[in-house]
N, C-alpha and C positions, 0 to 999 in steps of 0.2 A: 968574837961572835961572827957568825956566817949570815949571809943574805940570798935566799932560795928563793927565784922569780919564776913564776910558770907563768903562761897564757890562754888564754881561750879567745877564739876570733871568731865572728860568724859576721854576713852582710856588708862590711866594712864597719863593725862596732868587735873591739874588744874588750875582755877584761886582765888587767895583769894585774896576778896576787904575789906578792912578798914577804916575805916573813922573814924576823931575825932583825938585825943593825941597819942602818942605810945609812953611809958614812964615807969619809975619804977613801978609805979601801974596797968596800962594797960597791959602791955607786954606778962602775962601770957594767956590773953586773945588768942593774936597769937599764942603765943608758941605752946598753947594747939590746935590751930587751923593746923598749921602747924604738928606736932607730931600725929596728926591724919589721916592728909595726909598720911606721912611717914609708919604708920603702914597699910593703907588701897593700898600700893605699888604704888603710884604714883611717877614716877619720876621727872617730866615737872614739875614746879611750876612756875608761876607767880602772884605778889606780885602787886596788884592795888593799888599805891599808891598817885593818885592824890586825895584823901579824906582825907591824911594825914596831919593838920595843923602843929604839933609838933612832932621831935623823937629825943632821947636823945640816950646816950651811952647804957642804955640797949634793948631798940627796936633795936638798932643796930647791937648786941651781939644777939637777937634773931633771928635775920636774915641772920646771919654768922653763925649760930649753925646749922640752915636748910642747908643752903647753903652746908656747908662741909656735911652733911650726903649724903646731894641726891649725890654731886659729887665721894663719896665715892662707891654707886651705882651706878655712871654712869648715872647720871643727872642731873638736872641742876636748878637752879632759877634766875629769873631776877625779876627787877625792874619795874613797868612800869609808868612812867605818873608822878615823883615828883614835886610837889609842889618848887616854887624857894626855898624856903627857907631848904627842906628837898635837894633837889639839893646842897644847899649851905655846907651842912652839910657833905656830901659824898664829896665833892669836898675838903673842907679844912681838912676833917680825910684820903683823901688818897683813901676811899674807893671806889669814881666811878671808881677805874681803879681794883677791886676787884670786883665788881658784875659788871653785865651784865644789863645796865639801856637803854630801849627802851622808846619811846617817847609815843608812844600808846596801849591801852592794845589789845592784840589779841583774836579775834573771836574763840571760841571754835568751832570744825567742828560738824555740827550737822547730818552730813550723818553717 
């Protein structure tokens, strides 16, 4: 399976949507998606993750790597929209009380 990352930026808030695996092979896909955020100073990140069927320990690690830079800057990433089963994942690793998992992805403002 493939993992297809777009983005959308506006103000210094993005959103990046994924679909597909997020897994040992994929991963770099975000990372790199993410890490370009980071360099283009976006602080705001959210991570659309209702397209995600599968994440393992390293989509996890890539998510926690952004996580800690933006907060390092004083910003922030959440979650938005998992999948139960990516739900299930965060739940038994500890990690939904570690990110910020909202239920719906948010409306970028387009004023």
């Amino acid at each position: 399976m493939e993992l297809n990352v777009s983005t959308t930026s506006q103000k210094g808030h993005a959103i990046v949507t994924a679909t597909g695996e997020l897994d040992l092979y994929t991963a770099p896909r975000l990372q790199a998606a993410l890490a370009g955020l980071l360099r283009d100073q976006v602080d705001r990140v959210v991570v659309d993750m209702s397209g995600i069927d599968f994440c393992d320990s390293t989509g996890m690690n890539v998510l926690l790597a952004a996580m800690k830079r933006l907060k390092e800057r004083g910003g922030g990433l959440k979650l938005a929209a998992p999948r139960p089963a990516v739900t299930r994942i965060l739940q038994v690793t500890g990690l939904d009380t570690v990110f910020t998992v909202v239920d719906a992805v948010p409306v970028l403002d387009a004023s």
